[in-house]
C-alpha positions as CSV (number, residue, x, y, z in Angstrom):
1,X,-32.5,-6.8,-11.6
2,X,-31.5,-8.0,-8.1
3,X,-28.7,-7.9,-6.1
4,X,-27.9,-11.9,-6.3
5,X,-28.3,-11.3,-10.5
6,X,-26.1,-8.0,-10.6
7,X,-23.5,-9.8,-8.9
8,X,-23.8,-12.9,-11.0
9,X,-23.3,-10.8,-13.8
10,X,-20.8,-8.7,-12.4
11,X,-18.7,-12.0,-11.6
12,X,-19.3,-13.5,-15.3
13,X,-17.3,-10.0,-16.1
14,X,-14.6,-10.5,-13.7
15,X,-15.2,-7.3,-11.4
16,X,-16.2,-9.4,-8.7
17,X,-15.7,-12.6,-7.1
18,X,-17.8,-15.2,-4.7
19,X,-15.4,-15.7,-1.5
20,X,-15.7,-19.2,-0.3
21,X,-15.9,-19.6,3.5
22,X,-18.0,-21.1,6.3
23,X,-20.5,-18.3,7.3
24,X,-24.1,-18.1,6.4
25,X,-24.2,-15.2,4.0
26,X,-22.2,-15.1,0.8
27,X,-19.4,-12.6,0.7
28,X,-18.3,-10.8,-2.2
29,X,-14.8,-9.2,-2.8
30,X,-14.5,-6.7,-5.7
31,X,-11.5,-6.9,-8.2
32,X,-12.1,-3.6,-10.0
33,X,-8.4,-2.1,-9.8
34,X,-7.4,-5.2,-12.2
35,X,-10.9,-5.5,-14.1
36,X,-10.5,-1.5,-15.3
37,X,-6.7,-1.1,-14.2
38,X,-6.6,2.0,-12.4
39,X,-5.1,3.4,-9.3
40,X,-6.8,4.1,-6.4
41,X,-7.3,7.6,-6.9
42,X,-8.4,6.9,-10.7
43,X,-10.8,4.3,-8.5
44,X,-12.0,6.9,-6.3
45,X,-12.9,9.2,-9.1
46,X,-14.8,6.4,-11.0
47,X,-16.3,5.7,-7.6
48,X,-17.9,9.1,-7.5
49,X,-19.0,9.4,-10.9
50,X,-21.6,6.0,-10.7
51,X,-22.5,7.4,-7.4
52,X,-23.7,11.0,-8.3
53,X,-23.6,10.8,-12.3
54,X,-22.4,13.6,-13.9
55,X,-21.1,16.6,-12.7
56,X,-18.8,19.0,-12.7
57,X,-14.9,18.6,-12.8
58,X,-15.1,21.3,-10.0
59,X,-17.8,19.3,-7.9
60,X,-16.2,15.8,-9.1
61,X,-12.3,17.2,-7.3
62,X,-14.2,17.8,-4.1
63,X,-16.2,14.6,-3.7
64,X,-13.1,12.3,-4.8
65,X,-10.8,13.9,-2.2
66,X,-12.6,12.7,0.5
67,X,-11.4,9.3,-0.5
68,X,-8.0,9.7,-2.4
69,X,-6.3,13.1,-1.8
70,X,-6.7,15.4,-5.1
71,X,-4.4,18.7,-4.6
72,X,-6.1,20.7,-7.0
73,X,-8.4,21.1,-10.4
74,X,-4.9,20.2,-12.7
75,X,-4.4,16.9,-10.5
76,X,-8.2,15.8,-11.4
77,X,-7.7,16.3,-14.8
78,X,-4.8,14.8,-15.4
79,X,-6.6,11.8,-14.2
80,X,-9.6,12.7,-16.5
81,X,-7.4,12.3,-19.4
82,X,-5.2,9.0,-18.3
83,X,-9.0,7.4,-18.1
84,X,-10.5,9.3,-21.8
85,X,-8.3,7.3,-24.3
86,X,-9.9,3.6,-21.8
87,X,-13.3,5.0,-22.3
88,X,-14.1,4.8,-18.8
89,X,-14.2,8.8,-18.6
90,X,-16.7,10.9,-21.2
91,X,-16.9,14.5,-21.6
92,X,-20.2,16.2,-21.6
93,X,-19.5,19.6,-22.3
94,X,-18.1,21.0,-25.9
95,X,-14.1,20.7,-25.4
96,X,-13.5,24.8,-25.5
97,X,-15.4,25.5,-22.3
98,X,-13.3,26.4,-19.6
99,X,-15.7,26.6,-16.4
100,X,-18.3,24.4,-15.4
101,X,-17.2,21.2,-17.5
102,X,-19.3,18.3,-17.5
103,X,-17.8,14.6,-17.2
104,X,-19.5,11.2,-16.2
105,X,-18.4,7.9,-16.8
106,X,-18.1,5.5,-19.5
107,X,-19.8,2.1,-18.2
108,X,-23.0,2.8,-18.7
109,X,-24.6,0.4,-21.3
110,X,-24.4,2.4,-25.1
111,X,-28.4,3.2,-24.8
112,X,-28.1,4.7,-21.7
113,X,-24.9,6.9,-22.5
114,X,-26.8,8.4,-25.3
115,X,-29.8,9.4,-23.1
116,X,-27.4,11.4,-21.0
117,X,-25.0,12.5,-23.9
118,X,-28.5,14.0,-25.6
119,X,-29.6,15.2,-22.3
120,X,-26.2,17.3,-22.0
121,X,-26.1,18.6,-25.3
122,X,-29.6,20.7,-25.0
123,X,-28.3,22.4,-22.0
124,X,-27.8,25.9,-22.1
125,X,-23.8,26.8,-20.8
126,X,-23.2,27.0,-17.1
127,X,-22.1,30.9,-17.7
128,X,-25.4,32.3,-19.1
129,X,-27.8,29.8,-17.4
130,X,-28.3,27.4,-14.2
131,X,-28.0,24.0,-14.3
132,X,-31.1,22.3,-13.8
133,X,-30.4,18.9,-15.2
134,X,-30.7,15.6,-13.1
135,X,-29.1,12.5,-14.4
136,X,-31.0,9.9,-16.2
137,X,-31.6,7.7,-13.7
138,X,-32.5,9.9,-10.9
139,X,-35.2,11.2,-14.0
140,X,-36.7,7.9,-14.4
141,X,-37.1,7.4,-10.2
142,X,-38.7,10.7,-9.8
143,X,-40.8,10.9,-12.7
144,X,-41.1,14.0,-13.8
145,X,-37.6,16.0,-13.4
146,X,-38.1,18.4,-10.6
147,X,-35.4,21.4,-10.0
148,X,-32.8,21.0,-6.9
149,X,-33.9,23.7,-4.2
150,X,-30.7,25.9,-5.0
151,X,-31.9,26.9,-8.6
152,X,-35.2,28.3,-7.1
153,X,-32.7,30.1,-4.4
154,X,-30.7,31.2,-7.4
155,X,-33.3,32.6,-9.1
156,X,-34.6,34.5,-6.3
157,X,-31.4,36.2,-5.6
158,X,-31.1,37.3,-9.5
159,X,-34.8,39.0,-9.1
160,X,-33.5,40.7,-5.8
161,X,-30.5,41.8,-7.7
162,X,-32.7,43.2,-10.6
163,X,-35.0,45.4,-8.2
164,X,-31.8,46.4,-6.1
165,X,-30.3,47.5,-9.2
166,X,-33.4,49.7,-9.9
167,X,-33.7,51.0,-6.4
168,X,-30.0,52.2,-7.1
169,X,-30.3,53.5,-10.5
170,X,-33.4,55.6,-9.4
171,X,-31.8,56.7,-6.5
172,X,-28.8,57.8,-8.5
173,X,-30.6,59.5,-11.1
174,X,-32.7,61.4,-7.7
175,X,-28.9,62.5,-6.8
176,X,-27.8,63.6,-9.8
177,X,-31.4,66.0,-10.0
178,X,-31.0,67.2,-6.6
179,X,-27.1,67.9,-7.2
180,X,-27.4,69.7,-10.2
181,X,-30.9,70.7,-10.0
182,X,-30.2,73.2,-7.3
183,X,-27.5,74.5,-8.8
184,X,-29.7,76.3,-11.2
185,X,-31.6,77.6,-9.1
186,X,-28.6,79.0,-6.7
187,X,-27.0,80.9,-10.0
Protein backbone atom coordinates (compact mmCIF):
# COMPACT_ATOMS: atom_id res chain seq x y z
CA UNK A 1 0.00 0.00 0.00
CA UNK A 2 1.34 3.54 -0.47
CA UNK A 3 1.89 6.31 1.47
CA UNK A 4 -1.05 8.58 -0.31
CA UNK A 5 -3.45 5.15 0.33
CA UNK A 6 -2.29 4.55 4.11
CA UNK A 7 -3.12 8.00 4.79
CA UNK A 8 -6.39 8.03 2.96
CA UNK A 9 -7.28 5.28 5.01
CA UNK A 10 -5.87 6.43 8.09
CA UNK A 11 -8.06 9.81 7.53
CA UNK A 12 -11.36 7.67 6.75
CA UNK A 13 -10.50 6.33 10.54
CA UNK A 14 -10.08 9.74 11.97
CA UNK A 15 -6.24 9.34 13.15
CA UNK A 16 -5.30 11.79 10.71
CA UNK A 17 -6.26 14.73 8.87
CA UNK A 18 -5.40 16.62 5.30
CA UNK A 19 -4.32 20.35 6.44
CA UNK A 20 -5.52 22.75 3.88
CA UNK A 21 -2.95 25.48 2.98
CA UNK A 22 -1.18 27.10 0.02
CA UNK A 23 2.13 25.10 -0.37
CA UNK A 24 2.93 22.42 -2.94
CA UNK A 25 3.02 19.29 -0.88
CA UNK A 26 0.13 18.09 1.12
CA UNK A 27 0.58 18.22 4.94
CA UNK A 28 -0.82 15.89 7.27
CA UNK A 29 -1.46 16.43 11.06
CA UNK A 30 -2.05 13.39 13.29
CA UNK A 31 -5.03 13.29 15.78
CA UNK A 32 -4.10 10.09 17.56
CA UNK A 33 -4.35 11.42 21.34
CA UNK A 34 -8.28 11.83 20.59
CA UNK A 35 -8.62 8.86 17.98
CA UNK A 36 -7.15 6.22 20.87
CA UNK A 37 -7.44 8.74 23.89
CA UNK A 38 -4.30 8.51 25.63
CA UNK A 39 -1.78 10.73 27.21
CA UNK A 40 1.31 11.46 25.89
CA UNK A 41 3.26 9.06 27.73
CA UNK A 42 0.51 6.24 27.04
CA UNK A 43 1.38 7.81 23.22
CA UNK A 44 4.90 7.44 23.60
CA UNK A 45 4.61 3.83 24.70
CA UNK A 46 2.25 2.95 21.71
CA UNK A 47 4.71 4.88 19.68
CA UNK A 48 7.48 2.40 20.55
CA UNK A 49 5.64 -0.72 20.34
CA UNK A 50 4.59 -0.10 16.19
CA UNK A 51 8.10 0.89 15.86
CA UNK A 52 10.10 -2.06 17.26
CA UNK A 53 7.14 -4.73 17.77
CA UNK A 54 7.28 -6.57 20.69
CA UNK A 55 9.47 -6.64 23.34
CA UNK A 56 10.12 -6.58 26.58
CA UNK A 57 8.49 -4.46 29.45
CA UNK A 58 12.14 -4.00 30.53
CA UNK A 59 13.41 -2.97 26.90
CA UNK A 60 9.84 -1.16 26.11
CA UNK A 61 10.59 1.42 29.77
CA UNK A 62 13.93 2.32 28.27
CA UNK A 63 12.89 3.15 24.67
CA UNK A 64 9.68 5.20 25.78
CA UNK A 65 11.66 7.35 28.20
CA UNK A 66 13.49 8.89 25.67
CA UNK A 67 10.26 10.51 24.73
CA UNK A 68 7.99 10.81 27.82
CA UNK A 69 9.90 10.36 31.11
CA UNK A 70 9.12 6.75 32.73
CA UNK A 71 10.69 6.61 36.42
CA UNK A 72 10.78 3.01 36.72
CA UNK A 73 9.43 -0.67 35.66
CA UNK A 74 6.02 0.02 38.08
CA UNK A 75 5.38 3.48 36.22
CA UNK A 76 5.42 1.34 32.70
CA UNK A 77 3.11 -0.99 33.87
CA UNK A 78 0.75 0.87 35.34
CA UNK A 79 0.40 2.31 31.92
CA UNK A 80 0.29 -1.28 30.46
CA UNK A 81 -2.72 -1.91 32.30
CA UNK A 82 -4.72 1.60 31.86
CA UNK A 83 -4.24 0.58 27.94
CA UNK A 84 -5.19 -3.71 28.40
CA UNK A 85 -8.90 -3.31 29.26
CA UNK A 86 -8.85 -0.53 25.34
CA UNK A 87 -7.17 -3.38 23.64
CA UNK A 88 -4.47 -1.25 22.46
CA UNK A 89 -1.92 -3.18 24.71
CA UNK A 90 -1.62 -7.34 24.43
CA UNK A 91 0.46 -9.52 26.56
CA UNK A 92 2.59 -12.09 25.00
CA UNK A 93 3.94 -13.89 27.75
CA UNK A 94 1.79 -16.38 30.22
CA UNK A 95 0.49 -13.83 33.07
CA UNK A 96 2.68 -15.61 36.09
CA UNK A 97 6.14 -14.73 34.58
CA UNK A 98 7.81 -12.25 36.33
CA UNK A 99 11.01 -11.40 34.16
CA UNK A 100 11.36 -10.91 30.62
CA UNK A 101 7.54 -10.21 29.82
CA UNK A 102 6.50 -9.86 26.44
CA UNK A 103 3.95 -6.98 25.35
CA UNK A 104 3.18 -5.50 21.77
CA UNK A 105 0.34 -3.63 20.70
CA UNK A 106 -3.18 -4.18 19.89
CA UNK A 107 -3.74 -2.40 16.25
CA UNK A 108 -2.52 -4.86 14.29
CA UNK A 109 -5.28 -6.22 11.87
CA UNK A 110 -6.82 -9.71 13.87
CA UNK A 111 -4.74 -12.01 11.15
CA UNK A 112 -1.70 -10.55 11.88
CA UNK A 113 -2.09 -10.49 15.81
CA UNK A 114 -2.45 -14.17 15.67
CA UNK A 115 0.72 -14.73 13.61
CA UNK A 116 2.60 -12.98 16.41
CA UNK A 117 0.34 -14.31 19.41
CA UNK A 118 1.31 -18.08 17.75
CA UNK A 119 4.84 -16.97 17.23
CA UNK A 120 5.10 -16.06 21.12
CA UNK A 121 3.54 -18.95 22.43
CA UNK A 122 6.19 -21.62 20.93
CA UNK A 123 8.93 -19.73 22.66
CA UNK A 124 10.84 -21.29 25.13
CA UNK A 125 10.93 -18.74 28.64
CA UNK A 126 13.40 -16.01 28.63
CA UNK A 127 14.96 -17.77 32.03
CA UNK A 128 16.05 -21.19 30.45
CA UNK A 129 16.58 -20.00 26.82
CA UNK A 130 17.52 -16.87 24.56
CA UNK A 131 15.30 -15.04 22.76
CA UNK A 132 15.65 -15.48 19.16
CA UNK A 133 12.36 -14.36 17.83
CA UNK A 134 11.96 -11.44 15.29
CA UNK A 135 8.55 -9.91 14.82
CA UNK A 136 6.34 -10.78 12.05
CA UNK A 137 6.98 -8.24 9.87
CA UNK A 138 10.66 -7.97 10.17
CA UNK A 139 10.18 -12.13 9.26
CA UNK A 140 8.44 -11.53 6.12
CA UNK A 141 11.18 -8.61 4.88
CA UNK A 142 14.11 -10.78 5.60
CA UNK A 143 12.91 -14.01 4.58
CA UNK A 144 14.14 -16.47 6.29
CA UNK A 145 14.44 -15.41 10.26
CA UNK A 146 18.02 -14.96 10.92
CA UNK A 147 19.36 -14.65 14.80
CA UNK A 148 20.41 -10.97 16.08
CA UNK A 149 24.35 -11.02 16.56
CA UNK A 150 24.01 -10.98 20.40
CA UNK A 151 22.50 -14.60 20.64
CA UNK A 152 25.54 -16.05 18.75
CA UNK A 153 27.65 -13.77 21.40
CA UNK A 154 25.50 -15.29 24.07
CA UNK A 155 26.10 -18.53 23.09
CA UNK A 156 29.67 -18.31 22.85
CA UNK A 157 30.13 -16.93 26.28
CA UNK A 158 27.93 -20.00 27.81
CA UNK A 159 30.50 -22.51 25.84
CA UNK A 160 33.40 -20.45 27.42
CA UNK A 161 31.68 -20.74 30.71
CA UNK A 162 31.23 -24.60 30.27
CA UNK A 163 35.13 -25.18 29.50
CA UNK A 164 36.11 -22.62 32.27
CA UNK A 165 34.07 -24.52 34.62
CA UNK A 166 36.04 -27.77 33.59
CA UNK A 167 39.39 -26.23 33.68
CA UNK A 168 38.34 -25.27 37.40
CA UNK A 169 36.85 -28.48 38.41
CA UNK A 170 39.98 -30.38 37.17
CA UNK A 171 42.11 -28.11 38.64
CA UNK A 172 40.32 -28.49 41.93
CA UNK A 173 40.20 -32.06 41.94
CA UNK A 174 44.46 -31.80 40.96
CA UNK A 175 44.40 -29.69 44.48
CA UNK A 176 42.63 -31.75 46.43
CA UNK A 177 45.15 -35.01 45.12
CA UNK A 178 48.20 -33.07 45.72
CA UNK A 179 46.82 -31.79 49.27
CA UNK A 180 45.86 -34.88 50.52
CA UNK A 181 47.89 -37.08 48.46
CA UNK A 182 51.12 -36.11 50.07
CA UNK A 183 49.81 -36.41 53.22
CA UNK A 184 49.99 -40.15 52.93
CA UNK A 185 52.93 -40.33 51.91
CA UNK A 186 54.47 -37.78 54.80
CA UNK A 187 52.70 -40.24 57.68
Amino acid sequence: MTSRKTLHSLRKKGAVILLEGSGRVARWKHTLYEWLRVSKVELAVLAELLLRGPQTEGELRARASRMEPLADLPALQAILEALLPRLLVVYLSPPEQKRGVFVTHGLYPSEELEKVRTAFAGRVNVDDEVPTLLSASRADVAGAPTQPAWVAEVAALRSELDQLRGVVNSLASEVHELKFGSRSLIE
